[in-house]
DRENLUM-617395 format. One record per atom (N, C-alpha, C): residue number from 1; residue in three letters; atom name; x, y, z. Coordinates in steps of 0.05 Angstrom, whole numbers. Atoms other than C-alpha are relative to their C-alpha. Layout:
N
(NUM; ala; CA; (X; Y; Z))
...
END
This chain:
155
(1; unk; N; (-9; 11; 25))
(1; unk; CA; (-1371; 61; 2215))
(1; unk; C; (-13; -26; -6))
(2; unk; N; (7; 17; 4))
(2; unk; CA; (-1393; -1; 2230))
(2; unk; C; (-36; -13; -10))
(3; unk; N; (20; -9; 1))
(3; unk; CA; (-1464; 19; 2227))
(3; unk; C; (-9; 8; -25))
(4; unk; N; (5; -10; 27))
(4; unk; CA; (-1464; 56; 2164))
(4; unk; C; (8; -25; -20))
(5; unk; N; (-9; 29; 12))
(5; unk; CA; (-1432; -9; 2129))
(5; unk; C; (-26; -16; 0))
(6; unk; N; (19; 16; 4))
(6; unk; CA; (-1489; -46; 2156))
(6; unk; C; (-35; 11; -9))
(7; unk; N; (18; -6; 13))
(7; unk; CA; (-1538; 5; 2133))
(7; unk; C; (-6; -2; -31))
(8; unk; N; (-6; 5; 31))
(8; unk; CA; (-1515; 2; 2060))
(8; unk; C; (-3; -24; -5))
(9; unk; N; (1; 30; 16))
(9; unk; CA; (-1513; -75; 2055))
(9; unk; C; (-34; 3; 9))
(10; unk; N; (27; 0; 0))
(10; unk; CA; (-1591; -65; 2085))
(10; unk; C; (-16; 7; -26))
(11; unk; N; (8; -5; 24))
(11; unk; CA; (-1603; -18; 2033))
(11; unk; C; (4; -11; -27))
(12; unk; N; (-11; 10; 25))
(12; unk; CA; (-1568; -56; 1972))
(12; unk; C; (-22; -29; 2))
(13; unk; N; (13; 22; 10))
(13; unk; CA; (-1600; -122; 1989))
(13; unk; C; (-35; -1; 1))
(14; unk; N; (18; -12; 7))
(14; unk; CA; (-1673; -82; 1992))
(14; unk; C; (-1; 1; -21))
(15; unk; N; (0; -14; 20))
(15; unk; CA; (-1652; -53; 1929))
(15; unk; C; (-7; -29; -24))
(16; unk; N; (-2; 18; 18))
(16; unk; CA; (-1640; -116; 1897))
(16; unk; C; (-21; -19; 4))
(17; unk; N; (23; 17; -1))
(17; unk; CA; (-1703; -158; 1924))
(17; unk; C; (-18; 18; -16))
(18; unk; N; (14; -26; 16))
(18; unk; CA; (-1740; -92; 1896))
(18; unk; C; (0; -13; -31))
(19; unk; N; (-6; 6; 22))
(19; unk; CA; (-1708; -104; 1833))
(19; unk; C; (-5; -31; -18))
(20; unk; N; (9; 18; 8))
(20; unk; CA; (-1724; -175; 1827))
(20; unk; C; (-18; -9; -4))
(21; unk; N; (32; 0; 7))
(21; unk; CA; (-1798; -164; 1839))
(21; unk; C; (-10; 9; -26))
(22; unk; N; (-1; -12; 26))
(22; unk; CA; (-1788; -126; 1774))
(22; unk; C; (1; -14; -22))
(23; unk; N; (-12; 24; 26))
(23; unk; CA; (-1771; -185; 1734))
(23; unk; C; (-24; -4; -9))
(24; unk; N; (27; 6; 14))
(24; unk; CA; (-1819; -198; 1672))
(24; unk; C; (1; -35; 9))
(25; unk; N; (3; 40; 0))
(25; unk; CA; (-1851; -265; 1678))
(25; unk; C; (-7; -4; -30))
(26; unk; N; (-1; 20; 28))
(26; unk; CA; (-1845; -307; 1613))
(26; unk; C; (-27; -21; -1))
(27; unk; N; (15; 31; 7))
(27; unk; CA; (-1892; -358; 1596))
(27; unk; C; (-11; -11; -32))
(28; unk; N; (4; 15; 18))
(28; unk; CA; (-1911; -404; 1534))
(28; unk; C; (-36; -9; -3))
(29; unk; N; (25; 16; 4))
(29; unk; CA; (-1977; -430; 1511))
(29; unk; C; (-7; -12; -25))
(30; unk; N; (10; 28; 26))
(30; unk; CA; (-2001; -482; 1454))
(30; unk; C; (20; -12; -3))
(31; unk; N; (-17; 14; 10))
(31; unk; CA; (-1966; -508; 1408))
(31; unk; C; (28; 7; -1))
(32; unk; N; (-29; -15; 5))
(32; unk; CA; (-1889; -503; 1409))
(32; unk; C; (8; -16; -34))
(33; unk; N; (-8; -6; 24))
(33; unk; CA; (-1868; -496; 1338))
(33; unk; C; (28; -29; -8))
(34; unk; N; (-24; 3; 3))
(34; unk; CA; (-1822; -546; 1316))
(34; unk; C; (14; 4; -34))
(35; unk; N; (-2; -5; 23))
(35; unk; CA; (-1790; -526; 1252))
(35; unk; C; (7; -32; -30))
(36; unk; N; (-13; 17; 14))
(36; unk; CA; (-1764; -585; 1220))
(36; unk; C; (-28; -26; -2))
(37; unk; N; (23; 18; 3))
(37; unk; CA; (-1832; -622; 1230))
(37; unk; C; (-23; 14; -21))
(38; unk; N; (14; -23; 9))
(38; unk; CA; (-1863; -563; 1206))
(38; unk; C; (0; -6; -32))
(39; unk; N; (-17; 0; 23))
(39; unk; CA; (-1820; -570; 1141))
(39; unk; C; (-10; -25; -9))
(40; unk; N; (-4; 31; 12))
(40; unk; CA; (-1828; -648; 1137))
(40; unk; C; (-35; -8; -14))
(41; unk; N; (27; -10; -6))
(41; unk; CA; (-1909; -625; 1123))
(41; unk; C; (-4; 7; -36))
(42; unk; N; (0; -14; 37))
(42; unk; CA; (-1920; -627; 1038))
(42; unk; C; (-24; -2; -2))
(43; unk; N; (37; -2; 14))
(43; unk; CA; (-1983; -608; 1009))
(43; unk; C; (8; -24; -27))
(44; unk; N; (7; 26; 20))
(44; unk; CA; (-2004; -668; 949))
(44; unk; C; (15; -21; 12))
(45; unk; N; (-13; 23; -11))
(45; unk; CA; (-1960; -714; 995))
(45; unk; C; (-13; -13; 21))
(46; unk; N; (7; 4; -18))
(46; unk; CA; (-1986; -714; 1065))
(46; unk; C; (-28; -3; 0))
(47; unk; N; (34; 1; 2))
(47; unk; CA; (-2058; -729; 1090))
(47; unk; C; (-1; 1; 20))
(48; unk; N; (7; -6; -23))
(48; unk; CA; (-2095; -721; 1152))
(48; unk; C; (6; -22; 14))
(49; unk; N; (-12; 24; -24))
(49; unk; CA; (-2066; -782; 1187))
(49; unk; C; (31; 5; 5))
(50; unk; N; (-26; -2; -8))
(50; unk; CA; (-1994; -767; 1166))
(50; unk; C; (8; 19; 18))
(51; unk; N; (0; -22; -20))
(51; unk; CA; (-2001; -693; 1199))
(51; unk; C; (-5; -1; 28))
(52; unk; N; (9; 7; -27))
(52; unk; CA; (-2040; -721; 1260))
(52; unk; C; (24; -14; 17))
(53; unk; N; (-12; 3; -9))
(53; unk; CA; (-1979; -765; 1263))
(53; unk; C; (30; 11; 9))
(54; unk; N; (-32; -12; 14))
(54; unk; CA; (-1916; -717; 1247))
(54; unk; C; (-3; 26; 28))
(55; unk; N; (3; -26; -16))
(55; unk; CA; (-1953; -655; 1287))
(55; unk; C; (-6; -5; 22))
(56; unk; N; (16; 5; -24))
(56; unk; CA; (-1999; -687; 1336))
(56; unk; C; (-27; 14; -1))
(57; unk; N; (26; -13; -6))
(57; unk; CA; (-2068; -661; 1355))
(57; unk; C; (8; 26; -12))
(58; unk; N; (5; -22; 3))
(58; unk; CA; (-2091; -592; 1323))
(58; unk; C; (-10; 12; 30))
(59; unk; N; (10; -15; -19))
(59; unk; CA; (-2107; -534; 1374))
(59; unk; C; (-19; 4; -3))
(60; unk; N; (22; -6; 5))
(60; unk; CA; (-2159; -520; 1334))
(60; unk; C; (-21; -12; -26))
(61; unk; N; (17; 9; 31))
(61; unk; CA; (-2210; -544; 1268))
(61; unk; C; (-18; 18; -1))
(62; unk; N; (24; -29; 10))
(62; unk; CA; (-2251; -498; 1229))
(62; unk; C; (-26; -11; 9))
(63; unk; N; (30; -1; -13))
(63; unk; CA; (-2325; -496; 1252))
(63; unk; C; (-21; -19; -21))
(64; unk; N; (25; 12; 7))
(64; unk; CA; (-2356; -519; 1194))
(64; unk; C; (10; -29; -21))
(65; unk; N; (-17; 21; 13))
(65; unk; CA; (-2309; -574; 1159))
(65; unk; C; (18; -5; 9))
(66; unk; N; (-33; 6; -7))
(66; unk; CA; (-2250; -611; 1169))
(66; unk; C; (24; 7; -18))
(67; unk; N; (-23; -3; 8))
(67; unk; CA; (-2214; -573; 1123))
(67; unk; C; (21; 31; 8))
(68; unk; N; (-28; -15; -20))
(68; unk; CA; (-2162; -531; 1163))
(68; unk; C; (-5; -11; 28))
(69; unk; N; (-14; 9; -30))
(69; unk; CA; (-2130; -547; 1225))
(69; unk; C; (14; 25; 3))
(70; unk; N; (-19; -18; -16))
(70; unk; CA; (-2092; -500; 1269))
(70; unk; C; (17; -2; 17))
(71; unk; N; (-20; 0; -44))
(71; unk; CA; (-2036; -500; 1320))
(71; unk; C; (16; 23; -1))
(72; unk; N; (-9; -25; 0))
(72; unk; CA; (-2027; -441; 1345))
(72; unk; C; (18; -1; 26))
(73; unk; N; (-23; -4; -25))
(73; unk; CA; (-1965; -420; 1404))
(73; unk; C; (4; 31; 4))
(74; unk; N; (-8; -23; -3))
(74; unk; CA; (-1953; -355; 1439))
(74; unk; C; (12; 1; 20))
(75; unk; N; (-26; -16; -9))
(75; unk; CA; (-1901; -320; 1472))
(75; unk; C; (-9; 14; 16))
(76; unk; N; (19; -28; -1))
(76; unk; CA; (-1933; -272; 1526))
(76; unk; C; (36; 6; 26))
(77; unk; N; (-25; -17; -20))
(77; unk; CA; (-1890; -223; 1581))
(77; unk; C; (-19; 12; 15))
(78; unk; N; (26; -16; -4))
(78; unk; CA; (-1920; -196; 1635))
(78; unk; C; (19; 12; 34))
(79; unk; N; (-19; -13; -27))
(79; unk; CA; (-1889; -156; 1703))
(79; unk; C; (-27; 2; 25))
(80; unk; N; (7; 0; -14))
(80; unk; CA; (-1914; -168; 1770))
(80; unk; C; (-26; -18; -10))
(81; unk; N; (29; 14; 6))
(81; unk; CA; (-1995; -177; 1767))
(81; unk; C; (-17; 17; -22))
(82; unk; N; (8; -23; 18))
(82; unk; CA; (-2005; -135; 1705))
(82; unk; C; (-11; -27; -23))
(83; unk; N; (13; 22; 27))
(83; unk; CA; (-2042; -172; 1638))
(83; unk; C; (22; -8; -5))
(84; unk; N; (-28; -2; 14))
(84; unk; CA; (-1998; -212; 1597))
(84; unk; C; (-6; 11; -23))
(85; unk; N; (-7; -12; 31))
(85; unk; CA; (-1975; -185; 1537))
(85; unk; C; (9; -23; -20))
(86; unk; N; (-15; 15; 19))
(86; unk; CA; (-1958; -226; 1480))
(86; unk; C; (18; 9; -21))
(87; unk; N; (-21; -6; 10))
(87; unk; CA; (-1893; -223; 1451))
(87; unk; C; (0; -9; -25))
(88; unk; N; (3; 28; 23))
(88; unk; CA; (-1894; -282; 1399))
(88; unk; C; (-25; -12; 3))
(89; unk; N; (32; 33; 2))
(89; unk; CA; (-1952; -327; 1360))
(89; unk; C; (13; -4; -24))
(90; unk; N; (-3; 15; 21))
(90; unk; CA; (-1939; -370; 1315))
(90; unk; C; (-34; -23; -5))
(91; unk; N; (24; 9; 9))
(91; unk; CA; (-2001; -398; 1272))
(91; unk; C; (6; -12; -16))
(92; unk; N; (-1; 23; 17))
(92; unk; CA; (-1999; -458; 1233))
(92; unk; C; (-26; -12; -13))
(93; unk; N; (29; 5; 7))
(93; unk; CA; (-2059; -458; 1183))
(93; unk; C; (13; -31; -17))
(94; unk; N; (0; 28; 17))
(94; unk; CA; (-2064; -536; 1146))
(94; unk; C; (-24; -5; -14))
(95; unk; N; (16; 10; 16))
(95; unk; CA; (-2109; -538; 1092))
(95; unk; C; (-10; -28; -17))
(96; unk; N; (1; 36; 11))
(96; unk; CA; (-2143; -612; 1068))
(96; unk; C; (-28; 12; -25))
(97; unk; N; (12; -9; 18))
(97; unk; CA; (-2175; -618; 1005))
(97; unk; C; (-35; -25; 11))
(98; unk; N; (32; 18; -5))
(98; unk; CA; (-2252; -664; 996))
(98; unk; C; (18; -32; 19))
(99; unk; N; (-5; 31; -5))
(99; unk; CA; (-2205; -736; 995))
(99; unk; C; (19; 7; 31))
(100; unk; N; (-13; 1; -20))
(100; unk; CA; (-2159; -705; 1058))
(100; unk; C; (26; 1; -4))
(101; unk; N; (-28; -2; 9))
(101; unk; CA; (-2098; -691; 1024))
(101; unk; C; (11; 29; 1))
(102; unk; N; (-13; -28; -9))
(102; unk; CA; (-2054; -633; 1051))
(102; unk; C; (4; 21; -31))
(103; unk; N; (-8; -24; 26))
(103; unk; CA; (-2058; -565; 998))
(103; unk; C; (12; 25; 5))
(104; unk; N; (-10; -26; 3))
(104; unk; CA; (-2039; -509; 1026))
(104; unk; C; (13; -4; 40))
(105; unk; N; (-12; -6; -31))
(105; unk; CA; (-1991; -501; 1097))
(105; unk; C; (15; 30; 4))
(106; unk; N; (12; -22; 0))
(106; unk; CA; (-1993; -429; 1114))
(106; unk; C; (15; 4; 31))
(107; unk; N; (-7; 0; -36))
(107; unk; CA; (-1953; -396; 1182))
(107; unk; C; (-7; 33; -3))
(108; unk; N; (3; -26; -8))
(108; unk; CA; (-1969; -331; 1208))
(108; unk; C; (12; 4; 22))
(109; unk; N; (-16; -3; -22))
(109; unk; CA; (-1941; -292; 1259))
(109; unk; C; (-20; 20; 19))
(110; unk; N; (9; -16; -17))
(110; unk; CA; (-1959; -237; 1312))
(110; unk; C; (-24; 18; -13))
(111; unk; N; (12; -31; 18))
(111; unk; CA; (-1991; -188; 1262))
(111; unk; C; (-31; -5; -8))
(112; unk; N; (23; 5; -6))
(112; unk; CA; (-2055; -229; 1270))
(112; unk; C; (-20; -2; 16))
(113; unk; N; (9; -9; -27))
(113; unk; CA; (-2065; -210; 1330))
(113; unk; C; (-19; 15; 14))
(114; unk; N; (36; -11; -4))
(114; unk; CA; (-2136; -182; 1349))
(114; unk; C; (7; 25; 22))
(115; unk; N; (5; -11; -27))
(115; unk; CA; (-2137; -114; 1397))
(115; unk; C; (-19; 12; -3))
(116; unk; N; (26; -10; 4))
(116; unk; CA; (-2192; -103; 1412))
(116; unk; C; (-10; 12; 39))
(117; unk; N; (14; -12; -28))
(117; unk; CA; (-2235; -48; 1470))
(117; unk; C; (-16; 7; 7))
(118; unk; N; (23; -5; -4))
(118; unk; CA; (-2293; -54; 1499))
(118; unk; C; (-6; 21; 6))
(119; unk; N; (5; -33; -5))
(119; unk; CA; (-2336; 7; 1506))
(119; unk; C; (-3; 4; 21))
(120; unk; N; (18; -3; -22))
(120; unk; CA; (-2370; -7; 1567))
(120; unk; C; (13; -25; 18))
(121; unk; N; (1; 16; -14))
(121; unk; CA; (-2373; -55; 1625))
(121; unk; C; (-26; -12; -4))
(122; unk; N; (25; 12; -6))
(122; unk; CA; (-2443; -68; 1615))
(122; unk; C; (-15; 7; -37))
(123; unk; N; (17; 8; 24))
(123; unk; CA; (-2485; -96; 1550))
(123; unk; C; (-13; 20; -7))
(124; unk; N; (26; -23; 11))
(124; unk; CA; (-2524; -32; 1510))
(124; unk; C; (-27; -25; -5))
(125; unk; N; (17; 21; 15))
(125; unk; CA; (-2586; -66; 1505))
(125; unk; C; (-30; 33; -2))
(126; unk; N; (24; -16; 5))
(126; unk; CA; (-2660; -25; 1484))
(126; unk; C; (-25; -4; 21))
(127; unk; N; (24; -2; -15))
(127; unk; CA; (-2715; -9; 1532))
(127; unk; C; (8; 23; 24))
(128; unk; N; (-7; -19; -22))
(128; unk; CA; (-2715; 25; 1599))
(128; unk; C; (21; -11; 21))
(129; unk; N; (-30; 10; -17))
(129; unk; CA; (-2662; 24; 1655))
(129; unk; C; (-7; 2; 17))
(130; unk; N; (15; 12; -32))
(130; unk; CA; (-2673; -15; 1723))
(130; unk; C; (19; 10; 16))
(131; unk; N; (-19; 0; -20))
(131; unk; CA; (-2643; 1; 1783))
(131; unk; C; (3; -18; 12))
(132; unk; N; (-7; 19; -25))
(132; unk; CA; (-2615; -35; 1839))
(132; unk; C; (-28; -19; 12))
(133; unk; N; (28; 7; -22))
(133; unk; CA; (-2685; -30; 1882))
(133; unk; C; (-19; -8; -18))
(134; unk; N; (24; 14; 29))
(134; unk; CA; (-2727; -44; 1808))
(134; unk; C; (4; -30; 6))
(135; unk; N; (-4; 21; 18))
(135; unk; CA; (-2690; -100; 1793))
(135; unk; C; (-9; -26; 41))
(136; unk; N; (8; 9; -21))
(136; unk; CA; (-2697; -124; 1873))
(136; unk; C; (-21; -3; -3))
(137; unk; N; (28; -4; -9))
(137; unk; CA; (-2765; -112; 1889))
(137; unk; C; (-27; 4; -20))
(138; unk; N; (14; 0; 18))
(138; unk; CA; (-2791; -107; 1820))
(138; unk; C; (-21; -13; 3))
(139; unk; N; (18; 16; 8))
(139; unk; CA; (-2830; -169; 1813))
(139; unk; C; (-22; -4; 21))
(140; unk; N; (16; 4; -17))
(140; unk; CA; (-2866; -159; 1883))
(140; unk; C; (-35; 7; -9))
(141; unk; N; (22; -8; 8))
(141; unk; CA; (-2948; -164; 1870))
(141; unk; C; (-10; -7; -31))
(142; unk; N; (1; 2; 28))
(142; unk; CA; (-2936; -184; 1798))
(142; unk; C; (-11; -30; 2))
(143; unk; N; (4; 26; 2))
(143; unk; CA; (-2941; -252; 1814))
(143; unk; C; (-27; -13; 3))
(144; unk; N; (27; 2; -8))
(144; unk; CA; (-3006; -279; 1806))
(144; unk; C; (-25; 18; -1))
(145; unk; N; (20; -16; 4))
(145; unk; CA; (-3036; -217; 1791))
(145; unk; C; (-21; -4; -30))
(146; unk; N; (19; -4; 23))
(146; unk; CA; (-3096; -213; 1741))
(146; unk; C; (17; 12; -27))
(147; unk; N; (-26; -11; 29))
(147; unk; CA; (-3070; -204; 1660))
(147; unk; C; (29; -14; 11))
(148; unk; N; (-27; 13; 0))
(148; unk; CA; (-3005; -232; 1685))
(148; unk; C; (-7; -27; -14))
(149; unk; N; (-5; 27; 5))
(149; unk; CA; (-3015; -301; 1665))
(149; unk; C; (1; -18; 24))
(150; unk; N; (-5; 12; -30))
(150; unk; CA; (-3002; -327; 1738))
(150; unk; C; (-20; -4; 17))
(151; unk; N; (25; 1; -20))
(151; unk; CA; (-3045; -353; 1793))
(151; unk; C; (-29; -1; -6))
(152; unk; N; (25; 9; 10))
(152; unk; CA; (-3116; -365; 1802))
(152; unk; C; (-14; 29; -17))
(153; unk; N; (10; -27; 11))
(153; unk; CA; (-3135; -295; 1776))
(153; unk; C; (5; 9; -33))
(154; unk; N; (-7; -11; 35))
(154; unk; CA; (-3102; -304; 1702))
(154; unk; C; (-17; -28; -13))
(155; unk; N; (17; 0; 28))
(155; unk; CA; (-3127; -321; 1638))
(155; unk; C; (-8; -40; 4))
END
């Protein structure tokens, strides 16, 4: 009796370490959203100093001007050692006009979300295909040879 008792609490608190390995892991990244700062954010009011001071640093600036900023935040989930997934994003586009005066503040959500699947592991590229022992041992004899360019024997 006493035995079977202590096989069942074996098995239950197995069951339940089991079960806690199971637990999604949570995590956060960028910017955390705050709404009320978000809000305090007027286009023909604000300018690129008041936002720098209200928001803080952008995550991101467009490539070829300073007019948008970004702060982006996501949400991901992910179990054991599997990818994460992302749950939540929040995107905060900030448009500035020539003088730097806020015009357009812009939020997006998840639905901007890129999936995208590679075809391959390895680059298509055009020509012929090396092997292992080519790409090894290829260049032996080349070096220096006549027409190559190399050594006392080229051009």
């Amino acid at each position: 009796m006493k035995s079977a008792r202590l096989l069942t609490a074996a098995v239950c608190g197995a069951a339940l370490l089991g079960a806690g390995a199971c637990a999604p892991l949570r995590g956060y990244q960028g910017y955390v959203v705050d709404a009320d700062l978000v809000n305090s954010v007027q286009p023909g009011v604000d300018n690129r100093e008041s936002v720098l001071q209200t928001l803080g640093k952008p995550t991101l600036t467009s490539q070829f001007n300073q007019g948008e900023w970004y702060y982006v935040g996501r949400a991901t989930r992910n179990y054991a050692f599997n990818d994460p997934k992302a749950k939540e994003q929040t995107t905060l586009r900030i448009r500035f006009d020539d003088k730097g005066t806020v015009t357009e503040v812009t939020r997006t959500g998840a639905e901007q979300i890129a999936s995208i699947n590679p075809s391959d592991k390895k680059t298509p590229t055009l020509g012929r295909e090396r092997g292992f022992f080519e790409d090894l041992f290829g260049n032996i004899g080349t070096v220096g040879a006549p027409g190559t360019g190399g050594g006392p024997g080229g051009p």
